[in-house]
Phi, psi and omega in degrees: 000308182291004177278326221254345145311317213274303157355281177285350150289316173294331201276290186322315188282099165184313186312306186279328154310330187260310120025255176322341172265001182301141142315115190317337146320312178274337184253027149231014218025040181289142164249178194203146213195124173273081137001134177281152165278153048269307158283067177268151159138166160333112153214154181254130211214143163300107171269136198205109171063060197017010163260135165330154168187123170291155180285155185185161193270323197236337209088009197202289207266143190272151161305018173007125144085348165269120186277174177323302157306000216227316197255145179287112184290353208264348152253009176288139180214075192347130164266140175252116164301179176103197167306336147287290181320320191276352142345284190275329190203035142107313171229165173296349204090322198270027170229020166244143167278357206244328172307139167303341190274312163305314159316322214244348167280329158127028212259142159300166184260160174254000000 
């Protein structure tokens, strides 16, 4: 019995080890999407509580133009459309059809 523990630790630690090399893209579910203007450019982005949400530094601002590789995850600290956005800056995202927040949720452009 204790071999078949001792086992099944190396088999989890082995799990896990392999786990941590994965990128921090994959093991949280970041997309990553060229955006149309008025927002337009390259972002990397979320769904968090059924809302769209960017990868940002601060919360209020998005990583534009920064790929996947470039940002440190362990410091991101997602704008979330919805009641974050109108937070940081006034609207939700939804309500121009054309926001990367309405984009990235999947709602058409009209």
């Amino acid at each position: 019995m204790s071999k078949l523990i001792s086992g099944s630790r190396v088999v989890v630690a082995l799990a896990l080890l392999a786990a941590a090399n994965v990128p921090a893209v994959a093991q949280t579910g970041w997309r990553y999407r060229n955006f149309p203007p008025p927002n337009g450019g390259w972002l990397v982005y979320r769904t968090i509580g059924g809302n769209p949400a960017c990868a940002s530094y601060n919360g209020r601002d998005c990583l534009w133009g920064v790929h996947t590789d470039q940002i440190d995850f362990n410091r991101v600290r997602p704008l979330v459309c919805g009641a974050g956005h109108r937070d940081a800056w006034g609207v939700t995202g939804y309500e121009d059809p054309r926001h990367w927040c309405n984009l990235a949720r999947g709602r058409p452009i009209d």
